[in-house]
mmCIF file as gemmi writes it, N, C-alpha and C atoms, coordinates in Angstrom:
data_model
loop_
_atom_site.group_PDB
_atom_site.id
_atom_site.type_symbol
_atom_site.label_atom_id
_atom_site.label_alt_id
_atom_site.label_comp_id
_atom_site.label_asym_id
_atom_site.label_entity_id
_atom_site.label_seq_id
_atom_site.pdbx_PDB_ins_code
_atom_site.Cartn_x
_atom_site.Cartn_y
_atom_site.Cartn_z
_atom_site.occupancy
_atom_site.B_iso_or_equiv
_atom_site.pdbx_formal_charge
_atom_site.auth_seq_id
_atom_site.auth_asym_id
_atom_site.pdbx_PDB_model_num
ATOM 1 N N . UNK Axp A 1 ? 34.011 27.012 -68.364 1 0 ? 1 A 1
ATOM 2 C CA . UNK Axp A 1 ? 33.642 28.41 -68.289 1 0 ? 1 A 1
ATOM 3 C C . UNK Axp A 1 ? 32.302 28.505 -67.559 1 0 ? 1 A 1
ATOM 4 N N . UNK Axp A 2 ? 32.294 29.346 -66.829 1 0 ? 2 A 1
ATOM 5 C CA . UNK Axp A 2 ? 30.963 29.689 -65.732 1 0 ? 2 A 1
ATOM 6 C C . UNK Axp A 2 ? 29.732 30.365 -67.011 1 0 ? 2 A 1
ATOM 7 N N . UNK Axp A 3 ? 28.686 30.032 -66.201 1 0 ? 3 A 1
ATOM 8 C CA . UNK Axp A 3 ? 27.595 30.485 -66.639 1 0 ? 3 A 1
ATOM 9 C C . UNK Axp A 3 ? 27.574 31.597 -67.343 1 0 ? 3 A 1
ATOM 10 N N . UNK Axp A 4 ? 27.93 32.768 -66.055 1 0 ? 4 A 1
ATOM 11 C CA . UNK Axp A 4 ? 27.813 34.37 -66.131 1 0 ? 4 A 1
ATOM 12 C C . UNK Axp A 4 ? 29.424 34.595 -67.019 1 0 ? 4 A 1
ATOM 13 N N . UNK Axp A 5 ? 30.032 34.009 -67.255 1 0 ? 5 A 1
ATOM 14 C CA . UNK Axp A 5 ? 31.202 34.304 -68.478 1 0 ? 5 A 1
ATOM 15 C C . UNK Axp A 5 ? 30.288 33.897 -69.817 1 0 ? 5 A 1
ATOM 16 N N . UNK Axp A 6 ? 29.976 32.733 -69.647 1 0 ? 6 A 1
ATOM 17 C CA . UNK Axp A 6 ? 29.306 32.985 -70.991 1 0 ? 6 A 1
ATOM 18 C C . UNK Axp A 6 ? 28.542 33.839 -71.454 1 0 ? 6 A 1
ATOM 19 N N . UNK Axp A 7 ? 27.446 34.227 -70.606 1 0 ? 7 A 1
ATOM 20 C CA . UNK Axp A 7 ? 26.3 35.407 -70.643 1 0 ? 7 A 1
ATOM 21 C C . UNK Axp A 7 ? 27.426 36.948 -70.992 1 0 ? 7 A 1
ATOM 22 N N . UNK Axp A 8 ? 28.493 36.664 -70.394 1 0 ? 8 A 1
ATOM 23 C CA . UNK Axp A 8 ? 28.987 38.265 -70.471 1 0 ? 8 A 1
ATOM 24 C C . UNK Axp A 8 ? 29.777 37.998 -72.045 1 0 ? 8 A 1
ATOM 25 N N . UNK Axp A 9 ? 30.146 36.888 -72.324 1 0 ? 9 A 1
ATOM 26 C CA . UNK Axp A 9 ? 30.571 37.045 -73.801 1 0 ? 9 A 1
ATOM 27 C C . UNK Axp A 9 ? 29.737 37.034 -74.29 1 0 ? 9 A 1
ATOM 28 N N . UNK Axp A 10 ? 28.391 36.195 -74.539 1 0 ? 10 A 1
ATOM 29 C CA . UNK Axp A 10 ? 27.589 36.241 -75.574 1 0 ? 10 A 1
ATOM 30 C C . UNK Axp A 10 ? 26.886 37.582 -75.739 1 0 ? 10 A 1
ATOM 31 N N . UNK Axp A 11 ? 27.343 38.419 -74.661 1 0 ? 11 A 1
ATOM 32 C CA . UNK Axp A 11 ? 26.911 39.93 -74.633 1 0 ? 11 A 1
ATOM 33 C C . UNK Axp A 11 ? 27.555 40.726 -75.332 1 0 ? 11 A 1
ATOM 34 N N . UNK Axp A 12 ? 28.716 40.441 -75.124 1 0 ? 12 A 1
ATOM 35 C CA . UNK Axp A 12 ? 29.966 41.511 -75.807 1 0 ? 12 A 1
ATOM 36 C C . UNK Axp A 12 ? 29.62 40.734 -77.307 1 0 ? 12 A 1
ATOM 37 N N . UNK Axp A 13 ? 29.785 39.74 -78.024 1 0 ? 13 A 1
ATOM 38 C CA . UNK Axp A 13 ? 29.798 39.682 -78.92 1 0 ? 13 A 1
ATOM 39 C C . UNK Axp A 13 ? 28.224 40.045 -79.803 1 0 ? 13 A 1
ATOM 40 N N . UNK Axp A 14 ? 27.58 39.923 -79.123 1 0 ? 14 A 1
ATOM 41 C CA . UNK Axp A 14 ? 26.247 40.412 -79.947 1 0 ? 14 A 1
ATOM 42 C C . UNK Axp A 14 ? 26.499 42.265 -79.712 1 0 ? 14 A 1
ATOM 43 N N . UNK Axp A 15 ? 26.41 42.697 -78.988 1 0 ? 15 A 1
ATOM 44 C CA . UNK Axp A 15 ? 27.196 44.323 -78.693 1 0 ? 15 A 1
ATOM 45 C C . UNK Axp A 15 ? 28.021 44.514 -80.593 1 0 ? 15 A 1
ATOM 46 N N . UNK Axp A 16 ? 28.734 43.756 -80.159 1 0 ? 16 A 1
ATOM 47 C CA . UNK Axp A 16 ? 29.954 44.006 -81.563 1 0 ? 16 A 1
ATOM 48 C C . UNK Axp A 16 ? 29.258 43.757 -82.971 1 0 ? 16 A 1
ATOM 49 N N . UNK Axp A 17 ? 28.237 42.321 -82.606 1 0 ? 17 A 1
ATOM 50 C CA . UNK Axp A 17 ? 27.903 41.995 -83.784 1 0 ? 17 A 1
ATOM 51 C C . UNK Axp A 17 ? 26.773 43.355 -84.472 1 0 ? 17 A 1
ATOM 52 N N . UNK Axp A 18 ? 26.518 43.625 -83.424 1 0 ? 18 A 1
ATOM 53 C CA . UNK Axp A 18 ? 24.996 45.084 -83.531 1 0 ? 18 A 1
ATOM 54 C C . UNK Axp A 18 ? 25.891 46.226 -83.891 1 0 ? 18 A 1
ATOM 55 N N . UNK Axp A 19 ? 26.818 46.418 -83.645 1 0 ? 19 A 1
ATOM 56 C CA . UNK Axp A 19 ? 27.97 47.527 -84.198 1 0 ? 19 A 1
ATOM 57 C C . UNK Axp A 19 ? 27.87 47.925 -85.275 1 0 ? 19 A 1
ATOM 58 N N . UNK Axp A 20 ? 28.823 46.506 -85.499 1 0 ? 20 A 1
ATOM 59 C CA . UNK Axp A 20 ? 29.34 46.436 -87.175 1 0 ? 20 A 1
ATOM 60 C C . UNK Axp A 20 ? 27.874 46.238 -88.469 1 0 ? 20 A 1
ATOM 61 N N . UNK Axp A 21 ? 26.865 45.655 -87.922 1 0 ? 21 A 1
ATOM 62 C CA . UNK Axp A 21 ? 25.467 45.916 -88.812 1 0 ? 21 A 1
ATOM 63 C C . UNK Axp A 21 ? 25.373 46.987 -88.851 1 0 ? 21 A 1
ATOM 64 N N . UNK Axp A 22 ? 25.507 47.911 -87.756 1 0 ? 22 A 1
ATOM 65 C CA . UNK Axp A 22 ? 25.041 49.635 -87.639 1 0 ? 22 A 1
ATOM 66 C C . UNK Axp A 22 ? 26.401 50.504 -88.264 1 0 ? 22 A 1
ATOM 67 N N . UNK Axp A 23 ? 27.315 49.768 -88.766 1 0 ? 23 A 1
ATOM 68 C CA . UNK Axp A 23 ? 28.129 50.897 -89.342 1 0 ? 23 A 1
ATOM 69 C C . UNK Axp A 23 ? 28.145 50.671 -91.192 1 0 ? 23 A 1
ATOM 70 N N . UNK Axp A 24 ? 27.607 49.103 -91.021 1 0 ? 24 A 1
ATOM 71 C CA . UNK Axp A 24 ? 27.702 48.799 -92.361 1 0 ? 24 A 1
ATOM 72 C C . UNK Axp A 24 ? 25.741 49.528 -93.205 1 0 ? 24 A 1
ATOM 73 N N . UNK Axp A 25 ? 25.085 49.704 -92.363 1 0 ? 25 A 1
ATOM 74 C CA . UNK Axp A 25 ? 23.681 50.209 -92.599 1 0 ? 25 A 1
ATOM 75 C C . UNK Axp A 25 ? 23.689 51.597 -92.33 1 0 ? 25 A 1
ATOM 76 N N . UNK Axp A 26 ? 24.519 52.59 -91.731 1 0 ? 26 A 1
ATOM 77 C CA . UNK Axp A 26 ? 24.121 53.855 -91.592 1 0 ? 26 A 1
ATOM 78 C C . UNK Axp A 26 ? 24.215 54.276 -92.377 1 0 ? 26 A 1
ATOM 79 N N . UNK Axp A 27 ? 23.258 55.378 -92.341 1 0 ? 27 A 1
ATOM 80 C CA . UNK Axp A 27 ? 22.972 56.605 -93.023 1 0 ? 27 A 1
ATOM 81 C C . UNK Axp A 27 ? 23.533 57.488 -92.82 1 0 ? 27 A 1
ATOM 82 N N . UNK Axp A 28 ? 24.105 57.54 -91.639 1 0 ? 28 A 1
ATOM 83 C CA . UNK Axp A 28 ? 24.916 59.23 -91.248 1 0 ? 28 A 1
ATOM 84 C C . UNK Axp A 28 ? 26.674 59.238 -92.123 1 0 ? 28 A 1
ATOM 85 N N . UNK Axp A 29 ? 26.892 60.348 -91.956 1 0 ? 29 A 1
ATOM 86 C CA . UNK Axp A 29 ? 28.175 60.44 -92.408 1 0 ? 29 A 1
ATOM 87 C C . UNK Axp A 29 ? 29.617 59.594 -91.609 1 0 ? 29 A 1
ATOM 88 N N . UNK Axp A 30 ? 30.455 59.405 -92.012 1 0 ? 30 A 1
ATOM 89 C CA . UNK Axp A 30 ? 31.655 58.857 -91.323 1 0 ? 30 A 1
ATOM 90 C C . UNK Axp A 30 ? 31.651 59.2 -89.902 1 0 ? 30 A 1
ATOM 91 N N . UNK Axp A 31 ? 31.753 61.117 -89.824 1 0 ? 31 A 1
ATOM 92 C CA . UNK Axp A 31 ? 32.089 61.043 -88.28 1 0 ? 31 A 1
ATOM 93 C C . UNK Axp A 31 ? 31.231 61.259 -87.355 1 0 ? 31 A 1
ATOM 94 N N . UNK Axp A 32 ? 29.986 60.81 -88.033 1 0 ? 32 A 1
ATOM 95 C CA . UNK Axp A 32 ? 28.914 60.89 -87.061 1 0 ? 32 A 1
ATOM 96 C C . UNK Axp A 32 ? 29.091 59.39 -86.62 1 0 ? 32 A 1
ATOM 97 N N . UNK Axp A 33 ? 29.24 58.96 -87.705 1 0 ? 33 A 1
ATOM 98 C CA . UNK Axp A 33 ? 28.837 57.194 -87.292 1 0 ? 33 A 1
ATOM 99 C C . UNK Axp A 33 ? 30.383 56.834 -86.327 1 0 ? 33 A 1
ATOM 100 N N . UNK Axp A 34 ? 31.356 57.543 -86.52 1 0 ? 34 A 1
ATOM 101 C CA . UNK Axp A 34 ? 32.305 56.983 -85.882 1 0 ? 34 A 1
ATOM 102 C C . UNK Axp A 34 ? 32.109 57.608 -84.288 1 0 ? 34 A 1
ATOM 103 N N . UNK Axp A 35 ? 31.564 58.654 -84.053 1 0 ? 35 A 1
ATOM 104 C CA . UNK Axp A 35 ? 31.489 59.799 -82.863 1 0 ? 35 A 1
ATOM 105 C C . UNK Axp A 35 ? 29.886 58.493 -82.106 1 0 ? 35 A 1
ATOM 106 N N . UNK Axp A 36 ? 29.145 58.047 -82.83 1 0 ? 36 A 1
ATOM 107 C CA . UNK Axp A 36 ? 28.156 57.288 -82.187 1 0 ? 36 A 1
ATOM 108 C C . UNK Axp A 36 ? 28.751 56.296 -82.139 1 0 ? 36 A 1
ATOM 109 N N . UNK Axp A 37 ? 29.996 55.018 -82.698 1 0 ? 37 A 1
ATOM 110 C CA . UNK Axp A 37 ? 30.343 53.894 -82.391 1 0 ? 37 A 1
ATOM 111 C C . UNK Axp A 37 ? 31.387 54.004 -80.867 1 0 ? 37 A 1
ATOM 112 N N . UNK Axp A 38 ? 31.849 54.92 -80.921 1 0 ? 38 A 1
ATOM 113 C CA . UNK Axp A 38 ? 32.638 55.144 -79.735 1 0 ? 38 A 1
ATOM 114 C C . UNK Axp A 38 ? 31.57 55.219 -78.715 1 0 ? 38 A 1
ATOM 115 N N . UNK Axp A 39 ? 30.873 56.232 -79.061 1 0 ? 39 A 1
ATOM 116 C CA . UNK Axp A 39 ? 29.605 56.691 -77.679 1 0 ? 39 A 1
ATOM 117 C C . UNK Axp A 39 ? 28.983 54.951 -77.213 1 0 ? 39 A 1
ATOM 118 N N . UNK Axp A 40 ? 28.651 54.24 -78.175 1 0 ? 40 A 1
ATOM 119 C CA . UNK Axp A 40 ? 28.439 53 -77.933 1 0 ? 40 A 1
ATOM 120 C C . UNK Axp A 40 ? 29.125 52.202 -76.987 1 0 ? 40 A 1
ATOM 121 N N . UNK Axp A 41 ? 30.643 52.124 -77.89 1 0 ? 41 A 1
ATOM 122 C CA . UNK Axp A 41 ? 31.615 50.982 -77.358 1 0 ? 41 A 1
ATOM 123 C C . UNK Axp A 41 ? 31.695 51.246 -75.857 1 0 ? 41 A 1
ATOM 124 N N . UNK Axp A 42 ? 31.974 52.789 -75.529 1 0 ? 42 A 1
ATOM 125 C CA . UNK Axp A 42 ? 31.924 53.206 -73.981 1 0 ? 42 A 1
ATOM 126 C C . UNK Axp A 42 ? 30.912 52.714 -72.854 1 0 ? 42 A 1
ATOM 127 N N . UNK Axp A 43 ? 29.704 52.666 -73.597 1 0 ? 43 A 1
ATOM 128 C CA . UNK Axp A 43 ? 28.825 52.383 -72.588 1 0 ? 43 A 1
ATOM 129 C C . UNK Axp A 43 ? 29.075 50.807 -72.685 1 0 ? 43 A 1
ATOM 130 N N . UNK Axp A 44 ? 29.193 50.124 -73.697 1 0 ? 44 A 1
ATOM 131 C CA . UNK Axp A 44 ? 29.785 48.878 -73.589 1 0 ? 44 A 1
ATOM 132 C C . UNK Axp A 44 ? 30.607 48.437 -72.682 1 0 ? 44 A 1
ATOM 133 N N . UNK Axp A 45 ? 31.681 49.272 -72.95 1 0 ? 45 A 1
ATOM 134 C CA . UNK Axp A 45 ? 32.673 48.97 -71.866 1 0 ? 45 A 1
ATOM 135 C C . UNK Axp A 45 ? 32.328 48.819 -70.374 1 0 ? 45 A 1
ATOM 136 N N . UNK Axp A 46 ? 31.36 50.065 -69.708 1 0 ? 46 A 1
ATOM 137 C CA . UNK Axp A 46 ? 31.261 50.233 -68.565 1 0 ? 46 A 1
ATOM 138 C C . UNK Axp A 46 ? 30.227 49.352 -68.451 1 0 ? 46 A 1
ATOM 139 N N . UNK Axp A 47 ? 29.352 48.638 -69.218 1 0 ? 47 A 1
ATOM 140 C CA . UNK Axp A 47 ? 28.153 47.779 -68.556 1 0 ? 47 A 1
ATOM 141 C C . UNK Axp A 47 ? 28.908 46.311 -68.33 1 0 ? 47 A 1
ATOM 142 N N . UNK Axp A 48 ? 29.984 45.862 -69.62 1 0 ? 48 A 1
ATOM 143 C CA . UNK Axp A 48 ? 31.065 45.084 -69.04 1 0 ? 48 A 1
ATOM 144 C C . UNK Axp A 48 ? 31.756 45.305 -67.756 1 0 ? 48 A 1
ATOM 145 N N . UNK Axp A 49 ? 32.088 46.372 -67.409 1 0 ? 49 A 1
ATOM 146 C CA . UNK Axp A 49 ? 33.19 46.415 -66.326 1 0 ? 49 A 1
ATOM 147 C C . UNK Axp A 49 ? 32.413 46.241 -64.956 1 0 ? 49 A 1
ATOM 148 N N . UNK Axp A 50 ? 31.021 46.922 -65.022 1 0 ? 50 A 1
ATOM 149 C CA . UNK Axp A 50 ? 30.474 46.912 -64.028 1 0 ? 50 A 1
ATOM 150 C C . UNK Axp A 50 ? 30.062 45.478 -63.3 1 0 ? 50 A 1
ATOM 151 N N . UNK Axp A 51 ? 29.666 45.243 -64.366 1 0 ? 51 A 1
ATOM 152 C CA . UNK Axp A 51 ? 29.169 43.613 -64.327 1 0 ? 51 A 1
ATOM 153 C C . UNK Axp A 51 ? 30.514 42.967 -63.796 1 0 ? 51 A 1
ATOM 154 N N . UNK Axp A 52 ? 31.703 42.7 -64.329 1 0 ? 52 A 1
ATOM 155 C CA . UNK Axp A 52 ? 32.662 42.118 -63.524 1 0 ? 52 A 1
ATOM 156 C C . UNK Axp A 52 ? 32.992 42.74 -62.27 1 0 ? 52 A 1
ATOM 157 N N . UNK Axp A 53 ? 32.324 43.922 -62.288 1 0 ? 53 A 1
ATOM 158 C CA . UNK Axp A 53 ? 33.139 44.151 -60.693 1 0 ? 53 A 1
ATOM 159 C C . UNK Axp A 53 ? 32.207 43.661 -59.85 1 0 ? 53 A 1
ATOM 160 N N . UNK Axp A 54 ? 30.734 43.52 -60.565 1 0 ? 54 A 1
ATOM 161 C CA . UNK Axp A 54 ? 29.569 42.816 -59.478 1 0 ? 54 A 1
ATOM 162 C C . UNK Axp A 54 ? 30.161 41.061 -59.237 1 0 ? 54 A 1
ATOM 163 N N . UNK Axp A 55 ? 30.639 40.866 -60.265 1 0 ? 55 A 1
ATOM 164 C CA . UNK Axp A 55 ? 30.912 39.204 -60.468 1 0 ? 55 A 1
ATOM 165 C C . UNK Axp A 55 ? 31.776 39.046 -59.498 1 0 ? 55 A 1
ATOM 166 N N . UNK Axp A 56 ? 33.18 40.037 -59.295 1 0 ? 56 A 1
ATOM 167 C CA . UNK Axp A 56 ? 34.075 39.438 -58.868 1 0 ? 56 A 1
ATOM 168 C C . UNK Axp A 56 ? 33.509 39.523 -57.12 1 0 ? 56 A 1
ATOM 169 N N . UNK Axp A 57 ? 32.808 40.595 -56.753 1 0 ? 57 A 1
ATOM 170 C CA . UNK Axp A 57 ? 32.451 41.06 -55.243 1 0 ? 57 A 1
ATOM 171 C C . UNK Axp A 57 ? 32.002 39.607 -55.015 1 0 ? 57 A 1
ATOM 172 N N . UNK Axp A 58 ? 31.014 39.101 -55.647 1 0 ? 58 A 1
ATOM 173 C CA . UNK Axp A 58 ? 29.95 37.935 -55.292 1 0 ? 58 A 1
ATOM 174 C C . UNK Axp A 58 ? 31.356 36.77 -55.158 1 0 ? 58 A 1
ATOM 175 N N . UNK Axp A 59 ? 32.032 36.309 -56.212 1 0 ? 59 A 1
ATOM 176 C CA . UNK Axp A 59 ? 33.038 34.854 -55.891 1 0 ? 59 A 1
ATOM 177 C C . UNK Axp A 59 ? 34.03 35.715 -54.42 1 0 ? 59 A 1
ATOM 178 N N . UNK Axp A 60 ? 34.49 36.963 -54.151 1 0 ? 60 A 1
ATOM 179 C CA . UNK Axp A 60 ? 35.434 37.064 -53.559 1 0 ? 60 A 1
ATOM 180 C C . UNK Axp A 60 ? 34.338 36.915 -52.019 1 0 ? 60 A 1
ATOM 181 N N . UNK Axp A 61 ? 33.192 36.998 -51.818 1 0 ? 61 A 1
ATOM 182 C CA . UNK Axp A 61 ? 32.32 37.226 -50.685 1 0 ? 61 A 1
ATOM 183 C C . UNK Axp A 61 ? 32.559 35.318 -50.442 1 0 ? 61 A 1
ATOM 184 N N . UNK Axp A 62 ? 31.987 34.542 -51.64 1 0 ? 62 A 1
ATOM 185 C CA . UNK Axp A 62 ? 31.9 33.644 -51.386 1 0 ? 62 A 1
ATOM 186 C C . UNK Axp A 62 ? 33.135 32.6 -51.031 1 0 ? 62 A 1
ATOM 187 N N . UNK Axp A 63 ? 34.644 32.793 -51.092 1 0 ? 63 A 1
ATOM 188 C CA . UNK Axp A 63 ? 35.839 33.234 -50.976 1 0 ? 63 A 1
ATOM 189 C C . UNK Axp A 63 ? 36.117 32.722 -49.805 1 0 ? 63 A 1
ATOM 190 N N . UNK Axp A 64 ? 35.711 33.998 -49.16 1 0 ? 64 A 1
ATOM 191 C CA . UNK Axp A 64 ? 35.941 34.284 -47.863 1 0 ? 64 A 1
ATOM 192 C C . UNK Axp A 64 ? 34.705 33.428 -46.681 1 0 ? 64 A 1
ATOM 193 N N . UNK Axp A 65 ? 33.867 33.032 -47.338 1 0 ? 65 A 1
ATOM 194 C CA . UNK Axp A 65 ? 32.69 32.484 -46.61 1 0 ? 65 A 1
ATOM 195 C C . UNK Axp A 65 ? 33.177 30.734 -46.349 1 0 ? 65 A 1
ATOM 196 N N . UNK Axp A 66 ? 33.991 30.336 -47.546 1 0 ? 66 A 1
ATOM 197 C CA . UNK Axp A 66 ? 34.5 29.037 -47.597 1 0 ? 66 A 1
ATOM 198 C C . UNK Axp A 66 ? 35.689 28.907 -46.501 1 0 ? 66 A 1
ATOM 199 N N . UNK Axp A 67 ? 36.192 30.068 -46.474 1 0 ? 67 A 1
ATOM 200 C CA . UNK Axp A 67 ? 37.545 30.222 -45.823 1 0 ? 67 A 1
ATOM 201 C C . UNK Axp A 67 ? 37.276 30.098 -44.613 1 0 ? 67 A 1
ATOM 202 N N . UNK Axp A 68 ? 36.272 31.03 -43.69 1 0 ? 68 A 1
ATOM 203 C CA . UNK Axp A 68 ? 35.748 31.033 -42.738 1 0 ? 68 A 1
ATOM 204 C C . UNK Axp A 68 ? 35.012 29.838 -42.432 1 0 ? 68 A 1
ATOM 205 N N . UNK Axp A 69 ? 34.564 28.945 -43.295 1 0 ? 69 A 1
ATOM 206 C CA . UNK Axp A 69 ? 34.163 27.305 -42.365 1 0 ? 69 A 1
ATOM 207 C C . UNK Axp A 69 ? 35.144 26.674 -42.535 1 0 ? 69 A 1
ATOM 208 N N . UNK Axp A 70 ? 36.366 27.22 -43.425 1 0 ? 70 A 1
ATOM 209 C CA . UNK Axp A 70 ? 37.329 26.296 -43.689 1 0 ? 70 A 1
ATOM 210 C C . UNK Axp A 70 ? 38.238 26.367 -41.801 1 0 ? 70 A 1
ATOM 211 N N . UNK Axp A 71 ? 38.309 27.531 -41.666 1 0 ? 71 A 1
ATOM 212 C CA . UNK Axp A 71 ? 38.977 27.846 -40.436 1 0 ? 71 A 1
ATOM 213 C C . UNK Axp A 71 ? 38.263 27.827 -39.448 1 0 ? 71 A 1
ATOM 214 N N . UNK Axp A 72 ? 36.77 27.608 -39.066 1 0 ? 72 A 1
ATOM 215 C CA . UNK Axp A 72 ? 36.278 27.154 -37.97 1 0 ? 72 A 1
ATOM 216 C C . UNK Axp A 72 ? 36.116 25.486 -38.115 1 0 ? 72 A 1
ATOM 217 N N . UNK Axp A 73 ? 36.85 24.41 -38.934 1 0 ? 73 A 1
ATOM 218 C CA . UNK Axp A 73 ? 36.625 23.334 -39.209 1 0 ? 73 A 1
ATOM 219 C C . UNK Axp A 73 ? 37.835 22.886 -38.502 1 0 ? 73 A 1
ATOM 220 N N . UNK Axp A 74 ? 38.758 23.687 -38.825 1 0 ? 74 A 1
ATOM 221 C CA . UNK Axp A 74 ? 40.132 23.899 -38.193 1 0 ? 74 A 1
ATOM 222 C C . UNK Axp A 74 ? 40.486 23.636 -36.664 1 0 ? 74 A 1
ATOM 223 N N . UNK Axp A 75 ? 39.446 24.936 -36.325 1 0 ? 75 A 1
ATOM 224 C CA . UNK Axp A 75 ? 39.479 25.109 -34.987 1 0 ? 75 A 1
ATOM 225 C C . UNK Axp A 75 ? 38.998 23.985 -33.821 1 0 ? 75 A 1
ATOM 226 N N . UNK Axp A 76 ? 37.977 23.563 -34.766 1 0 ? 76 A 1
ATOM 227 C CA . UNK Axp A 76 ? 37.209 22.628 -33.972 1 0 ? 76 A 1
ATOM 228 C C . UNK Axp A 76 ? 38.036 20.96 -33.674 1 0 ? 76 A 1
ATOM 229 N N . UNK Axp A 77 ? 38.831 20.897 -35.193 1 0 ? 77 A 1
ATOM 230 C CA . UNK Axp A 77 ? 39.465 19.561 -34.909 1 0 ? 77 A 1
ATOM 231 C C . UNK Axp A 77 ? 40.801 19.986 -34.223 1 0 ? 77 A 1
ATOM 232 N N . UNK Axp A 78 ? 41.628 21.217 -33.845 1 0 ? 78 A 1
ATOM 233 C CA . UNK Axp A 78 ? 42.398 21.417 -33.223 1 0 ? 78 A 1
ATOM 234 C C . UNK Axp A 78 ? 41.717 21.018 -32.012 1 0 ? 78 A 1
ATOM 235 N N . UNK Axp A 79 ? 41.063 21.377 -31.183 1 0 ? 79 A 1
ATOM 236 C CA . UNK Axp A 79 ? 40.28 21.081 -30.003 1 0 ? 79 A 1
ATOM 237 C C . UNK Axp A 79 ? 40.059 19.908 -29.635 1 0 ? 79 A 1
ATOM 238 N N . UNK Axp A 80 ? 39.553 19.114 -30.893 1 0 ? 80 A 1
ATOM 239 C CA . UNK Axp A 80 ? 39.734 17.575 -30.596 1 0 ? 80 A 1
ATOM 240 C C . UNK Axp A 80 ? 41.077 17.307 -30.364 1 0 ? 80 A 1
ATOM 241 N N . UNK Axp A 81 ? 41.908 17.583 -30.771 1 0 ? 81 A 1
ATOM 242 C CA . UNK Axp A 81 ? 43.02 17.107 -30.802 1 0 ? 81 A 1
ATOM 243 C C . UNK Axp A 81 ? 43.906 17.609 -29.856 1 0 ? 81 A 1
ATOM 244 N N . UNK Axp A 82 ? 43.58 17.951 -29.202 1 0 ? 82 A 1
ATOM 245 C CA . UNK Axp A 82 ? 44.212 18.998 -27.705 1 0 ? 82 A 1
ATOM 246 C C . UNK Axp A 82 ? 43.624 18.415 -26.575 1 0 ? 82 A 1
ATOM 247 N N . UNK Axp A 83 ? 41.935 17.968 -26.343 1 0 ? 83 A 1
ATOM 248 C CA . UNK Axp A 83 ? 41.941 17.353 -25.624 1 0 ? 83 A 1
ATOM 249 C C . UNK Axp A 83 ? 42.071 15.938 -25.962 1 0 ? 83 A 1
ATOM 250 N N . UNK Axp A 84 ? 42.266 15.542 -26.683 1 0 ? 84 A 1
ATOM 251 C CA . UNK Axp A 84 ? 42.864 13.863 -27.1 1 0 ? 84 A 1
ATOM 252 C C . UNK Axp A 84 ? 44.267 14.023 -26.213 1 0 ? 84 A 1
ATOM 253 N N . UNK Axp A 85 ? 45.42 14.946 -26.837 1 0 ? 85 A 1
ATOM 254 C CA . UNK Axp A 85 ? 46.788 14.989 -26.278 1 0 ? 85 A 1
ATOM 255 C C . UNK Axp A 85 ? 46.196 15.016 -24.638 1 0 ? 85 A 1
ATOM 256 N N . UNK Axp A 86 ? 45.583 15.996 -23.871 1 0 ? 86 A 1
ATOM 257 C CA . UNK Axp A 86 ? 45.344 15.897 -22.914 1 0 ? 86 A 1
ATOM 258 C C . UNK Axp A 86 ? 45.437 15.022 -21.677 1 0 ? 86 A 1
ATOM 259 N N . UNK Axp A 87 ? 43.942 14.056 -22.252 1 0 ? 87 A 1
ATOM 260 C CA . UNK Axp A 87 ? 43.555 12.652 -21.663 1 0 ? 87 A 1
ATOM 261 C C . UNK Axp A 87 ? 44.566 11.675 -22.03 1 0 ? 87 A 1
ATOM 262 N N . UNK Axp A 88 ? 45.518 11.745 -22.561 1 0 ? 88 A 1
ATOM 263 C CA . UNK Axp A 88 ? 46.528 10.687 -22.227 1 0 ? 88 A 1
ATOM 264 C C . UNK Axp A 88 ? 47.588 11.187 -21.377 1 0 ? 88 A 1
């Protein structure tokens, strides 16, 4: 497991773990506390989602960056190998 997976679980689970302390310690009534655990989980959600969509941009950039020396590595030993066929 990558670094930034761990960082994003050990996020979500402290998130959850800070939840459930805050529902088992409130003071407010049921549907306040339930109307603020949602308001929570949401922003949860989106600081998760965001974060993977930053994660995935960065591996899919880097992706394509491998691909591209992969295919000018290509090109270059095709060339050798064209003028090799050549000279004989």
């Amino acid at each position: 497991m990558s670094t930034t997976l761990k960082v994003m679980a050990g996020f979500a689970i402290g998130a959850l773990a800070g939840a459930a302390v805050g529902v088992l310690t409130a003071p407010d009534s049921g549907l306040k506390t339930r109307k603020k655990l949602q308001k929570d989980a949401k922003r949860l959600a989106e600081d998760v989602s965001e974060k993977a969509i930053k994660k995935f941009g960065e591996v899919k950039d880097e992706i394509n960056e491998k691909l591209e020396e992969a295919l000018e590595k290509g090109k270059i030993q095709a060339e050798k190998i064209n003028k090799t066929i050549s000279h004989n």
